[in-house]
N, C-alpha and C positions, 0 to 999 in steps of 0.2 A: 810584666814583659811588654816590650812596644809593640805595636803593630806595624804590619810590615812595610803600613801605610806610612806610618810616622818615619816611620826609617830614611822610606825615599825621600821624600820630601828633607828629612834633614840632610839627606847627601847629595839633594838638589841646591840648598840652600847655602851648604859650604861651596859648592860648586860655585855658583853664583858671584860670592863672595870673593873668592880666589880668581875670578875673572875679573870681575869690580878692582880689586886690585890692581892686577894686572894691564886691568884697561886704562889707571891712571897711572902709571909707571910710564906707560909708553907716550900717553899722552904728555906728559908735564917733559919728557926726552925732545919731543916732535917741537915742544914748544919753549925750548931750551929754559925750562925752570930748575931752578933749587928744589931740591927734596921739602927743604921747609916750606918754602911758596906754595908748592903740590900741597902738601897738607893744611895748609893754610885755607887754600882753594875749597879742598874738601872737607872742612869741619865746618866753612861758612855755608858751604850749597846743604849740609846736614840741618843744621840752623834752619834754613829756610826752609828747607822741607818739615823740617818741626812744626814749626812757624805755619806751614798754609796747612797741615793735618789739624794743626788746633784752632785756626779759624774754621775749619770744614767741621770740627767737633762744635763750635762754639755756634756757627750757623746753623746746625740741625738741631741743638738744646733749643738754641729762639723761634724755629720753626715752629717743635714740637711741643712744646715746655710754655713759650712764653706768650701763645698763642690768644688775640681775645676773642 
C-alpha cells in the first residue's frame, strides 16, 4: 500500500504537469505559434535539459571518480 506520502507528492506531480501544459498552450497562443512549432519548442528545451543533467552527472563522476 503507498504511503500517504507518496500519494501527495504524485498528485503534486500531475498537478504540475497539467499546468506545464497548460502554461505552454497559452504560451505558444500569446506567441501566435502552430501546435507543431510549440512541441517542437518543447521536445528541444527537454533535450537540453537532458543534455545539462548529464553533464552535471558526467562533472561529479570527474570530480569524485576521476580524481588524482
Amino acid at each position: 500500500m503507498p504511503s500517504k506520502t507518496s500519494a501527495v507528492v504524485k498528485n503534486h506531480t500531475e498537478k504540475v504537469q497539467t499546468l506545464e501544459v497548460e502554461n505552454l498552450k497559452l504560451a505558444a497562443a500569446y506567441q501566435g505559434l502552430e501546435k507543431s512549432e510549440a512541441a517542437d519548442i518543447k521536445a528541444s528545451l527537454e533535450e537540453l535539459e537532458w543534455r545539462i543533467q548529464e553533464g552535471e552527472h558526467y562533472a561529479y563522476r570527474e570530480r569524485h571518480f576521476n580524481a588524482s
